[in-house]
C-alpha positions as CSV (number, residue, x, y, z in Angstrom):
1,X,-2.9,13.8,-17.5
2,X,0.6,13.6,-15.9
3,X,3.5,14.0,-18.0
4,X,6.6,11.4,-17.5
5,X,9.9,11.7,-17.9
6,X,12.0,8.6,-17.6
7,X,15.7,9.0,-16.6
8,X,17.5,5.8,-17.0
9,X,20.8,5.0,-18.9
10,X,20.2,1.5,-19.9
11,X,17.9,1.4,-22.7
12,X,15.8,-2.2,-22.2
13,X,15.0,-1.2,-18.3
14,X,13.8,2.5,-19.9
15,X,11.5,0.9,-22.2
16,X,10.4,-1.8,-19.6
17,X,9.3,1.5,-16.9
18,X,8.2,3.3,-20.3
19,X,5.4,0.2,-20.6
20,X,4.6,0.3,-16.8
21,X,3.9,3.7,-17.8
22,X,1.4,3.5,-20.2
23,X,-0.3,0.5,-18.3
24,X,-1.9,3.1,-15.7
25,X,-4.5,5.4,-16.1
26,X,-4.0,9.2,-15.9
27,X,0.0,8.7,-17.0
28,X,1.4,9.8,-20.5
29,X,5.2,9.2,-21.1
30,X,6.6,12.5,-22.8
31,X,10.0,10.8,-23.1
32,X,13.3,9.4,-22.0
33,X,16.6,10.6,-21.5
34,X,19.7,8.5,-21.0
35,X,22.0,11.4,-18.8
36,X,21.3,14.3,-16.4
37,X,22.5,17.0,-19.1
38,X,19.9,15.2,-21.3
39,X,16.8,14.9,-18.8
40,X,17.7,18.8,-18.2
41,X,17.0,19.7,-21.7
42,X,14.0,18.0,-22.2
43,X,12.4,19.7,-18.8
44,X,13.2,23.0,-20.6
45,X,11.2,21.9,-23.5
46,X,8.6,20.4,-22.6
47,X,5.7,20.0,-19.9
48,X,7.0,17.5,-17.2
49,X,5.3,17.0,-14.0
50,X,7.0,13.6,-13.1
51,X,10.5,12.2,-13.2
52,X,11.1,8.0,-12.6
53,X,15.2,9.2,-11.9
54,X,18.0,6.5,-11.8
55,X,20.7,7.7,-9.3
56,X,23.7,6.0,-11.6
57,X,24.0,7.6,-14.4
58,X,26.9,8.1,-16.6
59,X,28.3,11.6,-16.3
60,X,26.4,13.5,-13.8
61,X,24.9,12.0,-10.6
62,X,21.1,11.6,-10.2
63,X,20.5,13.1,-7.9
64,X,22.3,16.6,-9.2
65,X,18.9,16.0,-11.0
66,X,16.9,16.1,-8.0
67,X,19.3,19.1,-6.7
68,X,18.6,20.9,-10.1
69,X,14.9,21.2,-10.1
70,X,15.0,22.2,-6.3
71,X,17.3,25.1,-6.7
72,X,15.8,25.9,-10.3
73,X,12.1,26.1,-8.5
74,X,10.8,23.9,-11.0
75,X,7.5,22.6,-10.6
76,X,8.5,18.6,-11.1
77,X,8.1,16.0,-8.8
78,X,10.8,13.4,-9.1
79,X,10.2,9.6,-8.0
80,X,13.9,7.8,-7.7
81,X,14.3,4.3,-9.2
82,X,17.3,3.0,-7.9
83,X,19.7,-0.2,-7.2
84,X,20.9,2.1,-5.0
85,X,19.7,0.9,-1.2
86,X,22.0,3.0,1.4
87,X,20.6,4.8,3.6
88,X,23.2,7.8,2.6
89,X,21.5,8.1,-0.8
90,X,18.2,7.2,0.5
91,X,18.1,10.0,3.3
92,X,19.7,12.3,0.5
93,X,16.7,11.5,-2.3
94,X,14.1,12.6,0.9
95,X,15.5,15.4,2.1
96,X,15.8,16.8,-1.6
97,X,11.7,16.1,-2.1
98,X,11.6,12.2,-4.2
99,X,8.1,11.8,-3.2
100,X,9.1,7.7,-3.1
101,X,11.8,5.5,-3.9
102,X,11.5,2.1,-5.5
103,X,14.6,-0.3,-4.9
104,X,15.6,-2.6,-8.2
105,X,14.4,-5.2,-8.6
106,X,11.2,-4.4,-7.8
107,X,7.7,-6.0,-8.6
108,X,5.3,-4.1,-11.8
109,X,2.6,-4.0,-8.3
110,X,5.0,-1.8,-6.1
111,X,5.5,0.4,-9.1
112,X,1.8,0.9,-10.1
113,X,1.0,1.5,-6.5
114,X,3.4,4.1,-6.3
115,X,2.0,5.8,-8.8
116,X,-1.3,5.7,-8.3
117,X,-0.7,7.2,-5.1
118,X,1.3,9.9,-6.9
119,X,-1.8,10.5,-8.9
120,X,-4.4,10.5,-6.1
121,X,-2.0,12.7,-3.8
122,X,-1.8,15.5,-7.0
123,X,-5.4,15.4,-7.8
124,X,-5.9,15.9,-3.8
125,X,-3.3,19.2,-4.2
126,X,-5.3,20.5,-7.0
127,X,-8.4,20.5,-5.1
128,X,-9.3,24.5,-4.2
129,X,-10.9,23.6,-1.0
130,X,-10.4,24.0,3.0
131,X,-9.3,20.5,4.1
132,X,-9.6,18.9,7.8
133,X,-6.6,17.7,9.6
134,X,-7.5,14.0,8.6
135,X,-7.7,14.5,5.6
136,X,-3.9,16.4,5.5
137,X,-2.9,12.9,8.0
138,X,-4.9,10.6,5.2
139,X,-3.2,12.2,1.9
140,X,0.2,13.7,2.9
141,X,0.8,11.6,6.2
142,X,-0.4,8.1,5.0
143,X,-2.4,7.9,8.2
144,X,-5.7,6.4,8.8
145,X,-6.1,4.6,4.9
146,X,-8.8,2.1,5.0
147,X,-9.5,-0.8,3.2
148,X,-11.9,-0.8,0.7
149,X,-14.8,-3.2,1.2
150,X,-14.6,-6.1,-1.7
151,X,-19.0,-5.7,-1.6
152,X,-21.9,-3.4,-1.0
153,X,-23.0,-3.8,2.7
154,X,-26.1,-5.6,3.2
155,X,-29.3,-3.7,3.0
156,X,-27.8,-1.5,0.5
157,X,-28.4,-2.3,-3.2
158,X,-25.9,-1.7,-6.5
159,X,-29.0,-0.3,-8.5
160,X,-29.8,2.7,-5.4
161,X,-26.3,3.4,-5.0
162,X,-25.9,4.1,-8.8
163,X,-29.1,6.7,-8.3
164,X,-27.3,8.0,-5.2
165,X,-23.6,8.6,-6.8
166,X,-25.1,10.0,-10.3
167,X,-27.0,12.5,-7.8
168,X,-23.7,13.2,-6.2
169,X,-21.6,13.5,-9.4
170,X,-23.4,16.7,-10.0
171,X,-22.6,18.6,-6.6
172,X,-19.4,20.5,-7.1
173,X,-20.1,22.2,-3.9
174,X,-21.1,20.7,-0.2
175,X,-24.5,18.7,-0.1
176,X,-26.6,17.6,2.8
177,X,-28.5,14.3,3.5
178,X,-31.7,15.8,2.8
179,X,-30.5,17.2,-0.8
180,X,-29.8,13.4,-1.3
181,X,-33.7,13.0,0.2
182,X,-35.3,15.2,-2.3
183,X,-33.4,14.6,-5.3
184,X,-33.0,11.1,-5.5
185,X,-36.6,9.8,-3.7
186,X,-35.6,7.7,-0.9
187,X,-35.9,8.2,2.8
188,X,-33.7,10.1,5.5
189,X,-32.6,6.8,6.9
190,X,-31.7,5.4,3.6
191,X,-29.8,8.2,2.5
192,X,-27.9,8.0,5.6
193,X,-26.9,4.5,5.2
194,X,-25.8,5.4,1.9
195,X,-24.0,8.4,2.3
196,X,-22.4,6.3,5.4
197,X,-20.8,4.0,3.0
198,X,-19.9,6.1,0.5
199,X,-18.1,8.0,3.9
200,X,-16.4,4.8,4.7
201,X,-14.8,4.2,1.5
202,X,-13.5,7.5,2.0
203,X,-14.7,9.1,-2.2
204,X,-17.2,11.5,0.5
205,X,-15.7,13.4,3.1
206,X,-18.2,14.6,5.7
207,X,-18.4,18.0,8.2
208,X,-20.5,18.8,10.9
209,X,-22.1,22.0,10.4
210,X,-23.9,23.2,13.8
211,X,-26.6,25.7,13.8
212,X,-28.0,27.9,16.6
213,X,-31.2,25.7,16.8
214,X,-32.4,21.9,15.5
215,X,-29.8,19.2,15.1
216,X,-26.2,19.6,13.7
217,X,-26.3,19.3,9.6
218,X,-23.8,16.6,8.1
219,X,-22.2,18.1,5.0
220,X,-20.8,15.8,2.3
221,X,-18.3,17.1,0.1
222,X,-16.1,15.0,-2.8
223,X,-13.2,12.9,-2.6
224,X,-12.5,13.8,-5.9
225,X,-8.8,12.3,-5.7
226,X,-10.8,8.5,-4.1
227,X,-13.6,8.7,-6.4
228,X,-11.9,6.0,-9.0
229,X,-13.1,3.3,-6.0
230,X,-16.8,3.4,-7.4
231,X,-16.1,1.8,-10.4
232,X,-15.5,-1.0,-8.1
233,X,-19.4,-1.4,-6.8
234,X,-21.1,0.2,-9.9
C-alpha cells in the first residue's frame, strides 16, 4: 500500500484529491496538511511514501517542501499539483525530483493515470532482479509502452490462458516454454503462442539464454509491476 500525504491549503480541493485518492487501487491517504511546517510534521510521524504538494501555500513555499525531503534524504516521492504553469517552477519541481506535475484544473483521468504509473514505476523499483536496458527505457524512460490489445488474439482461448497464467503465477523465478509444456498439458507451439501474448502485453518479460549446443532457451520472467493487465482477459 502507498501512503499519501496531501499538501493543499484550501480545504474543498484537499478533500476532492483526498477522494481521487481512495478511488485507486494500491493508495491509502494517511492525511492532509494545510502548510509546509504542517506537512513536515506529519512526515516525521508517520510513514509517507507519496506527497500530491501544492506550490502556493500560505507561509512557506512548496517547493521548500520538495527542497526539504531532498536535503533531509528522506525516502518520499513528491508529485506537485499546481496552478502554477511557468516553466521557472516547472524546471525547478524536476530538477528537485517531483516524479510528475499535474496543472489545475486538471481532469480525475490525468490524475489516476499519474498515479497508477507512480504505482507501477515503485512496484518495478522494488523488484530484486537484474533488468535489461528496455525494460530501464520502458519503466524509467517512458519508451517503447504498448497498447494493450482490447481481446485475446485469435487462436488463443480465455479458458487456456487462465491454465497458462495460474501456471505462471506460481514461478517466482525464470521459467522456460517447456516448463509451461509439462505443467500445464499443451503443446510446444501452443505454449509459445501463449507465452507470445502474454510477452506482448508486456506482464512477461523474456531473455535469451544460449547454450553451448541445441537451440537458444527463451526465459520468461514476471512483470510483476504490468501484471494488473490480466484482469482484463481473465
Amino acid at each position: 500500500m502507498i501512503h499519501v500525504l496531501i499538501v493543499e491549503d484550501e480545504r474543498d480541493v484537499a478533500a476532492l484529491h483526498a477522494k481521487y485518492v481512495e478511488k485507486i487501487n494500491g493508495f491509502s491517504l494517511a492525511g492532509a496538511a494545510g502548510t509546509v511546517e504542517e506537512a513536515k510534521a506529519i512526515i516525521e510521524q508517520k510513514q509517507i511514501d507519496l506527497v500530491l504538494l501544492d506550490i502556493f501555500m500560505p507561509g512557506a513555499h512548496g517547493l521548500s517542501l520538495l527542497t526539504f525531503l531532498r536535503e533531509a534524504e528522506k525516502e518520499v516521492d513528491v508529485m506537485i499539483i499546481s496552478a502554477a504553469s511557468d516553466m521557472d517552477r516547472v524546471q525547478k519541481a524536476i530538477r528537485y525530483g517531483a516524479v510528475d506535475y499535474l496543472i489545475k484544473p486538471f481532469e480525475f483521468d490525468r490524475f489516476e493515470e499519474a498515479l497508477k504509473e507512480y504505482r507501477d514505476r515503485k512496484a518495478f523499483m522494488r523488484e530484486p532482479r537484474q533488468i535489461s536496458q528496455k525494460e530501464l527505457d520502458r519503466q524509467l524512460l517512458g519508451k517503447g509502452e504498448q497498447p494493450v490489445p482490447k481481446e485475446i488474439p485469435k487462436g488463443l482461448t480465455k479458458a487456456t490462458l487462465r491454465q497458462v497464467w495460474e501456471e505462471i503465477q506460481k514461478w517466482d523465478s525464470s521459467f522456460s516454454t517447456e516448463d509451461i509444456v509439462k505443467t500445464v498439458g499443451i503443446s510446444g507451439v501452443s505454449a509459445r503462442k501463449y507465452l507470445k501474448f502474454l510477452a506482448d502485453i508486456e506482464v512477461l518479460d523474456v531473455k535469451v539464454v544460449y547454450g553451448t549446443v541445441g537451440r537458444p532457451v527463451y526465459q520468461h520472467t514476471r512483470s510483476l509491476s504490468k501484471e494488473y493487465r490480466m484482469k482484463h482477459f481473465l
